[in-house]
N, C-alpha and C positions, 0 to 999 in steps of 0.2 A: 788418349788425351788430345792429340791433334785431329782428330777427330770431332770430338767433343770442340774444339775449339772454332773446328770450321763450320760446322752446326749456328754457334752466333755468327761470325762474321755473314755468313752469307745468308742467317735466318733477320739478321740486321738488314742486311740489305734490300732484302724484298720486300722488307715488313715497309720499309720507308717508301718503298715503290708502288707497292699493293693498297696503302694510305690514301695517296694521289691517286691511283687509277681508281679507288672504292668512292671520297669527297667527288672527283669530274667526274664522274657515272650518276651518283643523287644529285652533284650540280644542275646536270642536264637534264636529267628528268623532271627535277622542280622547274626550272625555268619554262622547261615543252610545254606542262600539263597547270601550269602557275599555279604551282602548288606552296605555300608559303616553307622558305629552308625549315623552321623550327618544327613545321610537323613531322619533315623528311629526317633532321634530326632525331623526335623521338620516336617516332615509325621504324626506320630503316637503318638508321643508325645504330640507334641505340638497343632497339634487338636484333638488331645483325651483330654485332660486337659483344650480346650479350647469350650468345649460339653456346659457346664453350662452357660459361655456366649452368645453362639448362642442361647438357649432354651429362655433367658428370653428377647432378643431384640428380637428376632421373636413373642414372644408374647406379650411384649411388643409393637411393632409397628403392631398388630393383632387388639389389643386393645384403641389404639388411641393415644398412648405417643411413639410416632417413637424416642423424644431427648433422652428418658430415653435409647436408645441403643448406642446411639452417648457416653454420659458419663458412659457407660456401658465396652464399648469398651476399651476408649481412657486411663478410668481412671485403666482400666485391665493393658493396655499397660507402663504405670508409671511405676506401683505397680511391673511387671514381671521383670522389669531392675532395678529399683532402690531395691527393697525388695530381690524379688526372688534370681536375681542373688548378687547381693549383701551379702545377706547373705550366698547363697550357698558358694561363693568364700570366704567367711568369716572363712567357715570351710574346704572347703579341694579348694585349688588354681585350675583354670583350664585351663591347655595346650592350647594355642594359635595357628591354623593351618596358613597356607597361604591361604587355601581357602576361610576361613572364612572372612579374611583381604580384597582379594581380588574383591571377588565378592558377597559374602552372607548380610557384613553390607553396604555396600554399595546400595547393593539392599534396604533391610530393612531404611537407610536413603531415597532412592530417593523414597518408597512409602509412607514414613512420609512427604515428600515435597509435593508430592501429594497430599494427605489427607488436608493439610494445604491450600495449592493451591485453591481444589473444595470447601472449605468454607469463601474462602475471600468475598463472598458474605451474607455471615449468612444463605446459602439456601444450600442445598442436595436435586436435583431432584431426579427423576427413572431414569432419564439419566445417572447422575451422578453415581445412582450405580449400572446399568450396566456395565459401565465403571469400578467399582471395581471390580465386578464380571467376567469381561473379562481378565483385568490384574490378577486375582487369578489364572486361570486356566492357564494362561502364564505362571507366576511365579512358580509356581509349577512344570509346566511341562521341565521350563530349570533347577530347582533344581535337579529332578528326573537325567536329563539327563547329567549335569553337575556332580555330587556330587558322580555317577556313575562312570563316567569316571574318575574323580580325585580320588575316591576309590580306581579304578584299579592300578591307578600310586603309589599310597602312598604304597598301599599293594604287591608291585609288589615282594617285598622279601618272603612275606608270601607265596605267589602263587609259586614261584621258591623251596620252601622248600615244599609246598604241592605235589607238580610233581614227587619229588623226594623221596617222601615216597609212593606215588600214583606206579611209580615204583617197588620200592622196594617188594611193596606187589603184584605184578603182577600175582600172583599164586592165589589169590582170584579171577581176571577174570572169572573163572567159574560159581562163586558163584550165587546160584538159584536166579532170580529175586524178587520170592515172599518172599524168606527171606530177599533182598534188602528193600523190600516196607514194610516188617513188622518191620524194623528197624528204615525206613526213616518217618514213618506215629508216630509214637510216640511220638518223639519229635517234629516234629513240631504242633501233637495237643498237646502237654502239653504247648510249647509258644503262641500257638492262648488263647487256654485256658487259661493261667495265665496273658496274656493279656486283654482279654475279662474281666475274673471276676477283675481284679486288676483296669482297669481305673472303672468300675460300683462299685468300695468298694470304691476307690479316691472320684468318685461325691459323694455319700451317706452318706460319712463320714464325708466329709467337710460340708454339708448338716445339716447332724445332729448339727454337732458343733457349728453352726452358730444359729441354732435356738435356742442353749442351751446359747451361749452367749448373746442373746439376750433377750430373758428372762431373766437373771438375772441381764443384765444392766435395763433393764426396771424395776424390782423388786428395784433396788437400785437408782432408781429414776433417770437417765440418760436421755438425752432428745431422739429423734428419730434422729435427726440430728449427734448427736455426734454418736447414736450408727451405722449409717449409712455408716459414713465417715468412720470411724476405723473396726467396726467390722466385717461388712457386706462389705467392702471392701477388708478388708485381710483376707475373708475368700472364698471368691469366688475367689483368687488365692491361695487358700491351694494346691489342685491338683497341682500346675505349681511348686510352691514351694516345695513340698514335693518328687516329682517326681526328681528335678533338684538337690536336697542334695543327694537320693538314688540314682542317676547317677550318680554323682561327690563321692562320697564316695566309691562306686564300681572301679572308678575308667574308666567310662567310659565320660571325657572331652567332646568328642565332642557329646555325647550326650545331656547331662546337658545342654550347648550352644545351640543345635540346641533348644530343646524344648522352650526356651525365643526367639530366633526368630521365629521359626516357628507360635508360638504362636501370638505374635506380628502382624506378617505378617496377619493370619487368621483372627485375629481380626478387623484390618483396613479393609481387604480387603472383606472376607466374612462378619463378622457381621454387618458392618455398610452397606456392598456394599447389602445383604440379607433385612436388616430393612427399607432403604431407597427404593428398589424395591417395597417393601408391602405397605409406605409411605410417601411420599418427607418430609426431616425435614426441619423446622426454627428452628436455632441453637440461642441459647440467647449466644450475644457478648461477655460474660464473658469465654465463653465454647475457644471463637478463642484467648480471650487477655493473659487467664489462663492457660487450662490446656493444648489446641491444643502446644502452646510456652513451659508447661513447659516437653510435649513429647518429641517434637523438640530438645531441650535446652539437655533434658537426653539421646535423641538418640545418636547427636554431642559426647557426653561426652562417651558414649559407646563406638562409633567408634575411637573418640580419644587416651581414655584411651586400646583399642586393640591393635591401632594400634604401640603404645608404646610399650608397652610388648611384640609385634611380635619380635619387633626390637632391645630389649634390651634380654629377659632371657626367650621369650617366654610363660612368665605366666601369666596370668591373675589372681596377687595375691591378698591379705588381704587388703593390701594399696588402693587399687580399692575397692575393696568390698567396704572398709568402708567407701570411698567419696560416694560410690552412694546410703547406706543406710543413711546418713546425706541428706544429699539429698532428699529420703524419704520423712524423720522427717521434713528437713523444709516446701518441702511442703504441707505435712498434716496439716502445724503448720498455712501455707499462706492461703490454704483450710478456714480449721476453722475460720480465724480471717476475711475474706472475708466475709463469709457466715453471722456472726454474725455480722457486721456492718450496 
């Protein structure tokens, strides 16, 4: 038990540590390579944090339960919007872009239609996730080159101020290349590195935690079911959550955002598009009436609730937050009362 106990405290504490050192490692590297935060969000963020999901459908559907990736996925995807961001926005509000409005949840909506779409039948062929698999590498690749190019626009005053200091110091021109490289190699390994070690302290620590709550809900006589649904569900999005409060609290908005789509996206698309290549699933009907609807149902409310706030004060405040952690609650509450009837 005290064991088990000291598993969270101190899987707590590095988790909060490993946060900060994972956000200032992509901090720095977007800024080195001006790369816009939202694409570093759904890039790096959002499958880095999304590592623990792929690990356990891929062995998962290795080992012969392909659905347990399906609800692996899907019930990720909830949890990252209703939970995640929910609470992030709970504590520090996050800046609403145009781009995000325009083309990112929009996306993230039409591959939840999809997703929903290829199981009106109860079946996920290999075909089928191919087809995910193909659309990942698409989607990705217009992110990359979309989010780029609206980087360039939004930052266009930054770059106009950098010219002019770039100028200004034009008497460094001379300056020895190999002092260039021994300035430029530093910081970007101190962000590879605090990147690297910061998402491997996220998985491990969330890791630990989970296994320490588990054990003592078990100790205190909890069924596998309850501690399944709650514990072992909100803690295999610790990473997404923790990550998305140390972005928003840095004060990097479109970070925090991109990591819950990017995540998202990864999810649908790689984890179930990856599980179902290894194994076609039969999805049990409750998976399309429940939770595929109540993805759907929280996506709508995402995109709704953005596109409000685009167009009102630009924030994605508190008031949001807290519809979509109710939201949560109830359906953890519909979960439960399902399962036990």
């Amino acid at each position: 038990m005290w064991l088990a106990a000291l598993a969270i405290l101190i899987g707590l504490a590095i988790l909060v540590w490993s946060a900060d050192v994972f956000i200032d490692g992509a901090t720095a590297l977007a800024k080195k390579f001006s790369v816009p935060s939202f694409l570093i969000g759904v890039l790096i963020l959002g499958i880095g944090t999304s590592a623990p999901e792929m690990v356990v459908s891929v062995l998962a559907a290795i080992e012969g339960s392909p659905e347990l990736a399906l609800g692996n996925a899907y019930g990720s995807n909830i949890i990252n919007i209703a939970l995640v961001l929910g609470a992030t926005v709970l504590i520090s509000p996050i800046i609403i872009r145009r781009g995000i409005v325009k083309r990112d949840l929009p996306l993230l909506l039409l591959i939840t239609v999809i997703a929903a779409w290829q199981l009106r039948d109860g079946i996920l062929s290999q075909a089928d996730g191919i087809v995910l698999l193909i659309l990942l590498v698409a989607v990705l690749g217009l992110q990359i080159i979309m989010s780029i190019r609206e980087g360039y626009h939004e930052h266009e005053d930054d770059m106009v101020v950098a010219n002019a200091d770039s100028e200004h110091s034009n008497n460094l021109e001379h300056l020895d290349s190999s002092e260039s490289l021994e300035k430029l190699e530093p910081s970007v390994t101190r962000g590879l590195v605090s990147l690297i070690i910061g998402m491997l302290m996220l998985v491990a620590s969330s890791r630990a935690i989970v296994w320490g709550a588990v054990e003592l809900a078990t100790l205190w006589g909890l069924s596998e079911l309850i501690i399944g649904l709650t514990i072992v569900a909100v803690g295999t999005s610790l990473p997404e959550l923790v990550s998305s409060l140390s972005a928003a609290r840095k004060g990097e908005h479109d970070m925090a955002l991109g990591n819950i789509i990017g995540s998202n996206i990864f999810n649908t698309l790689a984890v179930v598009g990856l599980a179902t290549v290894i194994a076609p699933i039969a999805a049990d009907p409750v998976i399309l009436s429940r939770d595929v609807m109540a993805m759907g149902v929280l996506t709508i409310l995402l995109v709704t609730l953005c596109v409000f706030a685009f167009k009102t004060k630009r924030q994605f405040g508190r008031t949001s937050g807290a519809m979509l952690v109710l939201f949560f609650m109830g359906y953890t509450a519909w979960l439960i009362q399902s399962v036990s009837m």
